[in-house]
Structure formats: structure tokens, C-alpha cells
N, C-alpha and C positions, 0 to 999 in steps of 0.2 A: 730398770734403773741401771746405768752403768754407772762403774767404778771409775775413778782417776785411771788407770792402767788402759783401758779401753777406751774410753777417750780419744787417749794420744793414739794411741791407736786408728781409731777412726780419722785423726786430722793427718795420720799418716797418708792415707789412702785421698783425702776430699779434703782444702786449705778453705777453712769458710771464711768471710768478711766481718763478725759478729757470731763468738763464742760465749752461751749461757752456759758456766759451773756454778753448782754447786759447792760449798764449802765442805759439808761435811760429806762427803763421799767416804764409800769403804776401801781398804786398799789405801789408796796416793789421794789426801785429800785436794780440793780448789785450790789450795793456796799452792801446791806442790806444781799442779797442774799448770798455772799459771805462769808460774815462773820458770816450767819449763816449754810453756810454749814463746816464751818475751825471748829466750838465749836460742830458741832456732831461727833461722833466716826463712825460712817460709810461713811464720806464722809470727813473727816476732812483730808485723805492723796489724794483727787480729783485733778487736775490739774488742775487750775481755770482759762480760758484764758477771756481777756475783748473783744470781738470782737464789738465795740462803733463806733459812727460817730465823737466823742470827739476827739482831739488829744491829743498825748501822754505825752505833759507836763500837760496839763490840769486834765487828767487821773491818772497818776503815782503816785503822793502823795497820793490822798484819797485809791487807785487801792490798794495799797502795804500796807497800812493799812489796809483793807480790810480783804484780803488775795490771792489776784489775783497772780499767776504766769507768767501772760502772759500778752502781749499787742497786739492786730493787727486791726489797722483803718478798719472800714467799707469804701465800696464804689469804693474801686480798684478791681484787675482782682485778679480770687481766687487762683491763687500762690501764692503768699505769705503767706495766709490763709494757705492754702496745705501745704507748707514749715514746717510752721510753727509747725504745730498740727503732721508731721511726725518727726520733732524734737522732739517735747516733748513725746512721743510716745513712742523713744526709751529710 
């Protein structure tokens, strides 16, 4: 598992099209993550999906402040996941 701090780290290095965080990471949690990948110019147009054990009312206010695009619960079968990430895709 990486932490928030490795992450950014890693988008240091490779700018993906479509970033799954986590919220609760160790270190720099999702929402930190987030909002500092929206204030950099190389990742600031990323597609930021929360893939959390959170649910989605819990999630969605700080989520969207943040700059998250996306919501999908951990812990169910990975269609929806799939779904999801071939929506935002297109």
C-alpha cells in the first residue's frame, strides 16, 4: 500500500489520465492528495476517482471539495469499479 506522500511521488515521475485514492491513506491522506494534485498544472486535468471503504455521503462533501471526480465503495465485486473507470475513460 502506498501512503499519500508516495503517490505524489509516483505522479511525479508518470502523469496518469485516471488517479484511484484512497481516503484513508497513512501519512497525507485522499483528500490532501487531491487537492494537491488539482493546484499542479500537470495533473490538475487528472480524473480523480475515491475508491474508499467510506460511504458516499460521508465522502462526497469533503470528496468534492477536494477535487475528486469520482466515487466508488471499496469492498464489492470489481464491476462497478470497471464500469466506472470505462465511463470516465471516455
Amino acid at each position: 500500500m502506498l501512503d499519500g506522500l508516495a503517490a505524489l511521488q509516483t505522479v511525479s515521475a508518470w502523469v496518469p489520465e485516471i488517479a484511484l485514492l484512497d481516503i484513508n491513506m497513512p501519512g497525507m491522506d485522499g483528500y490532501a492528495v487531491a487537492q494537491h494534485l488539482r493546484r499542479e498544472f500537470l495533473t490538475q486535468h487528472t480524473i480523480i476517482v475515491a475508491f474508499t471503504a467510506l460511504d458516499e455521503p460521508t465522502a462526497r462533501l469533503s470528496g468534492v471539495a477536494s477535487g475528486f471526480d469520482a466515487y466508488c465503495q471499496k469492498g464489492a465485486a470489481p464491476g462497478p469499479l470497471l464500469c466506472l473507470l470505462e465511463t470516465l475513460a471516455h
